[in-house]
N, C-alpha and C positions, 0 to 999 in steps of 0.2 A: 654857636651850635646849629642854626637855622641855613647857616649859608649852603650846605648842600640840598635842602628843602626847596622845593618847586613852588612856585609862587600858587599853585590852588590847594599844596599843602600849608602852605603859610596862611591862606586864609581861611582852612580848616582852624589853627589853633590860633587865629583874630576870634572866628566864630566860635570857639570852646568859651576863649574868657566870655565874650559876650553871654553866653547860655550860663555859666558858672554867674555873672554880675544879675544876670535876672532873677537868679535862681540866691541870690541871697550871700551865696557861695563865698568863701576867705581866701579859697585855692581853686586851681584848674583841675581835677580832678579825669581819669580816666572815661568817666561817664558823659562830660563834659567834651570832651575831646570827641567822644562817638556822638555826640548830636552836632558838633561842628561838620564834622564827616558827615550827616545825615541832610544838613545844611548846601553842602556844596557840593555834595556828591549821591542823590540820592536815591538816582537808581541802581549805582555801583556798591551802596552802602546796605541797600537792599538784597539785593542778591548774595552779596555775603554773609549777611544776617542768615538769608536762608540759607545755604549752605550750614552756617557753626552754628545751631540752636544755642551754644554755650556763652554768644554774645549777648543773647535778651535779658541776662542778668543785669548785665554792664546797661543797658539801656534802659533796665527798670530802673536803676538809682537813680535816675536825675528828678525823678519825685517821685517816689512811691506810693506816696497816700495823696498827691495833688493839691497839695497846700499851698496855698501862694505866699509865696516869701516877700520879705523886703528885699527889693533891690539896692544892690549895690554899685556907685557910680564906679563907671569905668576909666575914670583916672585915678582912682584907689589902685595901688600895687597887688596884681595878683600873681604869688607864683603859680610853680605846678607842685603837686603832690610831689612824694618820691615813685609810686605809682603809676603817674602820668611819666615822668622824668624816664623808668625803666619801659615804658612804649614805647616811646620816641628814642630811646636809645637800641630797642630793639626794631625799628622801624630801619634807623640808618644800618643796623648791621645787615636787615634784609637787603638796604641795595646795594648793599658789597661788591663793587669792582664795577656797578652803575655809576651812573654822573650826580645820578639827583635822586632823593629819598619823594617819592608822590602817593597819592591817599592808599593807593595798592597796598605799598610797607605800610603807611600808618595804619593802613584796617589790621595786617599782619600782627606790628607792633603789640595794637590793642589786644587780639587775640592771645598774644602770649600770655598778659599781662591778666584776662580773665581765665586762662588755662590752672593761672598759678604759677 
């Protein structure tokens, strides 16, 4: 699924599980996915933030009330949501007849996916 993924979009969704294993998390979750984005792309992640007000939803879930969780080791299997799975599916439709899917489609991706 990854091989048409650009290697700083690939380390956007290293950096999801990561932020999902700190964060307690059993899946990769959408919200997860936008702080990996936030991670390795952060002035790109910004500026689209500002553009879509309709993302700060997606970016309040990664802790809403600030509780710290138990971490979870990252050799524990984590997948992705179905959620996360319809981002990244609408991520590579955005780079349709491009070479490579990179954080541009994923932020897209995400967008659809907080659209509804």
């Amino acid at each position: 699924m990854f091989e048409k993924f650009t290697m700083t979009a690939r380390r956007v969704i290293f950096f999801a599980r990561y932020e999902a294993s700190e964060r307690g998390a059993s899946s990769i979750e959408p919200c997860h996915l936008l702080a990996g984005l936030e991670r390795e792309e952060k002035k790109e992640t910004e500026r689209f933030l500002a553009e879509y007000p309709e993302m700060e939803a997606l970016r309040q879930r990664v802790n809403p009330n600030g509780v710290p969780w138990p971490k979870i080791s990252t050799s524990v299997d984590m997948p992705l949501t179905d959620a996360s799975k319809r981002a990244l599916s609408a991520a590579s439709d955005c780079a349709e007849g491009r070479a490579s899917v990179g954080t541009a489609e994923l932020l897209r991706g995400l967008l659809s996916v907080a659209r509804g």
